[in-house]
Backbone as numpy.savetxt, mean C-alpha at the origin, in Angstrom:
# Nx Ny Nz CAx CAy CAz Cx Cy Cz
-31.24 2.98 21.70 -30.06 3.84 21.64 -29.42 3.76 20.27
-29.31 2.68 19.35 -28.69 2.44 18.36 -29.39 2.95 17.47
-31.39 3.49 17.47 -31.84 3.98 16.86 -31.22 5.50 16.37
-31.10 5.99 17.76 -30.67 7.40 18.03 -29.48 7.77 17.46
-28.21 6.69 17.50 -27.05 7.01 16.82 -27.50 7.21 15.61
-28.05 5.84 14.68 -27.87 5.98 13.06 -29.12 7.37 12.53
-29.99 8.20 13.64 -30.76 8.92 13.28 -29.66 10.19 13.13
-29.16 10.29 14.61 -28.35 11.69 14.17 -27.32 11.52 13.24
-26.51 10.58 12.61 -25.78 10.56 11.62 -27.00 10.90 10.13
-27.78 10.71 10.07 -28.51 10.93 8.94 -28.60 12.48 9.34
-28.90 12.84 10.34 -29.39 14.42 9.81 -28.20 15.21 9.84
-26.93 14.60 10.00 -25.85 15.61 9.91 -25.42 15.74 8.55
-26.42 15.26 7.37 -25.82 15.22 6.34 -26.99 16.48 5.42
-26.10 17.37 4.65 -27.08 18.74 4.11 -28.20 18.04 3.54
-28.97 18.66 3.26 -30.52 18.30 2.32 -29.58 17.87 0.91
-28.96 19.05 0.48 -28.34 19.13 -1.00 -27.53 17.82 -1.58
-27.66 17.12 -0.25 -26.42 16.24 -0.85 -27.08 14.76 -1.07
-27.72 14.58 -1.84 -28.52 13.58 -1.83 -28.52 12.74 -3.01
-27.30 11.98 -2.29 -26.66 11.09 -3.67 -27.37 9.35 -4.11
-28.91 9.95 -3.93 -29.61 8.87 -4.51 -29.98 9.76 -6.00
-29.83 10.98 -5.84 -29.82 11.20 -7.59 -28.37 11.33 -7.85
-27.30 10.85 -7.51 -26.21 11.15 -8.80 -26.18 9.84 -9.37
-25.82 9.73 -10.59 -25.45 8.68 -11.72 -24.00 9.04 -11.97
-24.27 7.64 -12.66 -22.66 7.30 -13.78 -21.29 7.34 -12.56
-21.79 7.33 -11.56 -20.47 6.72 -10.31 -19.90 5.93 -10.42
-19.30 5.08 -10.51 -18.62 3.92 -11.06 -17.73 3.27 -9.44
-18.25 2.32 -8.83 -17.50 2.09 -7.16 -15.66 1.32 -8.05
-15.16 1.89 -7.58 -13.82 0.60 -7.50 -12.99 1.62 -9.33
-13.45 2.34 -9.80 -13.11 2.66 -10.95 -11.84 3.06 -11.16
-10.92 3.43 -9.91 -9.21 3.59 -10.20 -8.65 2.84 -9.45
-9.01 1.59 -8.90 -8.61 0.86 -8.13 -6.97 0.04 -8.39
-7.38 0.16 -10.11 -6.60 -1.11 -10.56 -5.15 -0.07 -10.58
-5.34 1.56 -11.18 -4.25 2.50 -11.26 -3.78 2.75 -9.81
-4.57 2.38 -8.93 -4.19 2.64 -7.40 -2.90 1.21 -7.12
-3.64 0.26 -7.34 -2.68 -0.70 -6.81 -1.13 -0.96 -8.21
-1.42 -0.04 -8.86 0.07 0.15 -9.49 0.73 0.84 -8.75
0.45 1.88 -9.28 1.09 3.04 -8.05 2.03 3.32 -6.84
1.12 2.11 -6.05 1.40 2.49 -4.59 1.62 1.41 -3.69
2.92 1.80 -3.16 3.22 0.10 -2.09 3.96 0.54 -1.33
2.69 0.98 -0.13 3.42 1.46 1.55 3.79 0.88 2.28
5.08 0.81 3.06 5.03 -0.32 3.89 5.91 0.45 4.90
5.38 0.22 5.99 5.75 1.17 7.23 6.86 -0.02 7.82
8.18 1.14 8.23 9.10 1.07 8.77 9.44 0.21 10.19
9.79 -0.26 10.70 10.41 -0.05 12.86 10.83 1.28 12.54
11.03 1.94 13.84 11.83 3.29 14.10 13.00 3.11 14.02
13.87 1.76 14.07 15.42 1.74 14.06 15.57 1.32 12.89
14.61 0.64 12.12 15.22 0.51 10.50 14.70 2.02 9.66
13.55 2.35 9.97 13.43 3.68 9.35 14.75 5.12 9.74
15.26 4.90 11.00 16.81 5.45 11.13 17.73 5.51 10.25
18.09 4.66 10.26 19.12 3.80 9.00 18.51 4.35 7.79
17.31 4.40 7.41 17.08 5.07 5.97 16.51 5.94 5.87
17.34 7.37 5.52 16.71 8.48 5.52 15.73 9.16 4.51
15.41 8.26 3.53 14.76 8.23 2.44 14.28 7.03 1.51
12.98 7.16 0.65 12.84 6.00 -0.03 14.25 5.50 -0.76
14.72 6.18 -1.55 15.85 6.18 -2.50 16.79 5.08 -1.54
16.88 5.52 -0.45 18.30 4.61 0.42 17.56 3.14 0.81
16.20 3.34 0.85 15.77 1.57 1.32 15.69 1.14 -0.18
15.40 1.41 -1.26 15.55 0.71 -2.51 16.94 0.47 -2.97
17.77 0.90 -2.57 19.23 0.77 -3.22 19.78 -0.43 -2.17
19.27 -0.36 -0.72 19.97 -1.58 -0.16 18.69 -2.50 -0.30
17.84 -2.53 -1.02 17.11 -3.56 -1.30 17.37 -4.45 -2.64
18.12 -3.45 -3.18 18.38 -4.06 -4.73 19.95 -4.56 -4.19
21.02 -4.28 -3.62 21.93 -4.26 -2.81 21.54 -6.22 -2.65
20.85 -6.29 -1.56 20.27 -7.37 -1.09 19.61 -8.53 -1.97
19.57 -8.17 -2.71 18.43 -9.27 -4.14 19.98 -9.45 -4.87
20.83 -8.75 -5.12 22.12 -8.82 -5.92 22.60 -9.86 -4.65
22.71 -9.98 -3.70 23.68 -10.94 -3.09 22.95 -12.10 -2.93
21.65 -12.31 -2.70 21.17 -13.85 -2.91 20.88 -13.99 -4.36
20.91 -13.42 -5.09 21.16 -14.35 -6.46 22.77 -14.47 -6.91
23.38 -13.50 -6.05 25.39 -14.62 -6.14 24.88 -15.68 -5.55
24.32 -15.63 -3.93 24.35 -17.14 -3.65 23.85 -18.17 -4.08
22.55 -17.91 -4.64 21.90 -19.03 -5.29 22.43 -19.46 -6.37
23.08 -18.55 -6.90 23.75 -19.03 -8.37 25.37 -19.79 -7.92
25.74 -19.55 -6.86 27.09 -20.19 -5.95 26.66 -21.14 -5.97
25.31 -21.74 -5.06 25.06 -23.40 -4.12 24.65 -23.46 -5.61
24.24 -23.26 -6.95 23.64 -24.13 -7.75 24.55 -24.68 -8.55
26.25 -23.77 -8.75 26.97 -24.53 -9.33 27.99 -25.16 -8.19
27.43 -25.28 -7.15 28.37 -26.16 -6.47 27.51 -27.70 -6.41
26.47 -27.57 -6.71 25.66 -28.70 -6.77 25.84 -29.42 -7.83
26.43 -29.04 -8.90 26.74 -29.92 -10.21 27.95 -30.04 -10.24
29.03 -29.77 -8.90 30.39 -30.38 -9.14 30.32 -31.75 -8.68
């Protein structure tokens, strides 16, 4: 049976397309411009609520990084009194 699957996947593919002759392909070649780019990160439905856009989760994210570095910079000079 497993013969039969990987047979009909081979013939669903045209004659024409027979990419044991193409060259100069390069596997992985925008990979590195990909992982600049792009950083998805899926929501909950009740925090994606709350933000109706990228713009509003980056502003209370920067929002959020601004108040633990007051605190860290608070406990670090309370540590040298």
């Amino acid at each position: 049976m497993r013969k039969e699957i990987e047979n009909e996947m081979e013939d669903e593919l045209r004659p024409e397309y027979d990419f044991a002759q193409m060259q100069g392909g390069v596997r992985g070649k925008y990979i590195e411009r990909y992982r600049q780019g792009t950083n998805l990160v899926l929501l909950d439905p009740d925090i994606a609520q709350a933000f109706p856009n990228d713009n509003a989760v980056n502003e209370a994210l920067r929002l959020l990084i601004q108040i633990a570095q007051r605190q860290q910079s608070n406990i670090a000079v309370q540590g040298k009194e």
